[in-house]
N, C-alpha and C positions, 0 to 999 in steps of 0.2 A: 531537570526539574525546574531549574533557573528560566528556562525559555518560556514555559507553561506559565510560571507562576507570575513572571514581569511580562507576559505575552510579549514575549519576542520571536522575533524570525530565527532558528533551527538554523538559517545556513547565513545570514548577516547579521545576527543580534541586534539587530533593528527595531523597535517598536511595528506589531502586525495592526492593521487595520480592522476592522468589522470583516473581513473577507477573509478566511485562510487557508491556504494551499495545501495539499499533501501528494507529494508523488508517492503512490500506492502503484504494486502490483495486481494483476488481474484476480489473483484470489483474493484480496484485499477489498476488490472490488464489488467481489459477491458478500463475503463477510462485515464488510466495514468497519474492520480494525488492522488497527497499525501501532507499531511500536512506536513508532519517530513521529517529532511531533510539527506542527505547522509551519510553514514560511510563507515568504509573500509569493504571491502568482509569479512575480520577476523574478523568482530566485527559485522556485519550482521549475519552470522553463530554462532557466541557465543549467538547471542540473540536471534537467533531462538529455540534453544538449552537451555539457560537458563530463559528466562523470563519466568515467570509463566503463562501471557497471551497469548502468541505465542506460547508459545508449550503445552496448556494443553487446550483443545478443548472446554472443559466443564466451563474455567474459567471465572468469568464476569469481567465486567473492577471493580474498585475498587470505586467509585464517594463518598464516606464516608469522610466528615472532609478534603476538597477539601482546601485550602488556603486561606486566604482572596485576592480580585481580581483574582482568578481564572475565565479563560476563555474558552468557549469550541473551538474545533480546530476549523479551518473553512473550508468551504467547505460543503457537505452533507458529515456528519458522519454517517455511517451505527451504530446503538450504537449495537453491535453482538459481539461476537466473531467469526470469517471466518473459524476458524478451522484449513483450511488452508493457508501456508504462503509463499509466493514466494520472490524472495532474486532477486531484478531486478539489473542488473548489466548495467551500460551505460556509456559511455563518457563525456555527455552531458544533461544538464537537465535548465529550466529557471524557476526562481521564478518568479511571479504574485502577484500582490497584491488582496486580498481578504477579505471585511471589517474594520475587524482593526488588520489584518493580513496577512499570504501567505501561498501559495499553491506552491507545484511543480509541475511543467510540465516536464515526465520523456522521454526524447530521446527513437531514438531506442536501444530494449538493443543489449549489447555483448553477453550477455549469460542470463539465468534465471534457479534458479532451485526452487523447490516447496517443502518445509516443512509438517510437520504434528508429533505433540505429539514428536518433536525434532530429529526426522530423517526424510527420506526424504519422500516424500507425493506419494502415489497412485493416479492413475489417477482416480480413484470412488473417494479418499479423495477428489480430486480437485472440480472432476464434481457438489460435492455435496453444496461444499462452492458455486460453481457458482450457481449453483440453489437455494439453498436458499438467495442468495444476488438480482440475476437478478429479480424476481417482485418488487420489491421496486425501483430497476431502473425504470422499464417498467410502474410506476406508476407514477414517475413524469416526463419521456419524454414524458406519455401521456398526459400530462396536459400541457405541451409546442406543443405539434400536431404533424401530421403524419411527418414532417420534421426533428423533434428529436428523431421520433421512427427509422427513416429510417439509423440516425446516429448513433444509440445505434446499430442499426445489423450491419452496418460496422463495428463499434467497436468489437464487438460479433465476428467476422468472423475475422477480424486483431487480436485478441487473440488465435484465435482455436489453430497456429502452436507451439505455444509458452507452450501446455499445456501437462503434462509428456504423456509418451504413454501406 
């Protein structure tokens, strides 16, 4: 909440500029929320590039010997690796309160570009992240009814341009 509140950079605690970074997964992509909060574009790129999660497709999260009061994020967490990674770039973004925590809600971006095993991502790398993430959407906008199904294909359709070519 420190990073948000003194807009700092999430991976340098560095003051963020008017531009701020988010490495988002591909369902992240179509919903435009995230848990984690801004960095700068140089520090998005490093981490797409260095973390062993975001850039290695095959990797699982690590949940071993988690802290005491460890919490999981909020929001629906896809528990996957996406594969691939998109580096959402925006102006503007608003946090939400979510349980006993926060969500981002990521503006339009300025730019985006799409990762994969730490260079940049193929549009089959992308397609495949969305495909494998999009049933698990499609399963609980069905259980909310046709009115959240209708919203997830607006969403679906507000992502398509955004996606490498």
């Amino acid at each position: 909440m420190q990073a948000v509140k003194r807009s700092l950079c999430w991976v340098c605690g560095q003051p963020l500029g008017q531009y701020k970074a988010f490495p988002i997964g591909s369902m992240c992509a179509i919903n435009r929320t995230i848990a984690e909060p801004p960095s700068h574009l140089e520090c998005a790129e490093y981490s797409v590039r260095a973390c062993p999660f975001l850039s290695n497709p095959r990797m699982r999260r690590n949940e071993k010997n988690m802290p005491v009061g460890h919490r999981e994020p909020c929001g629906m967490m896809i528990k996957r690796n996406p594969g691939a990674i998109c580096i959402w770039v925006t102006k503007e973004f608003r946090a939400m309160r979510d349980g006993n925590g926060a969500l981002f809600r990521l503006g339009d971006p300025t730019s985006v570009t799409w990762w994969a095993e730490g260079r940049r991502a193929t549009r089959a790398e992308v397609d495949h992240s969305i495909g494998a993430g999009l049933p698990l959407f499609r399963a609980e906008a069905e259980k909310d009814g046709p009115e959240a199904l209708a919203m997830l294909d607006r969403y679906i359709a507000r992502a398509q341009p955004l996606l490498p070519p």
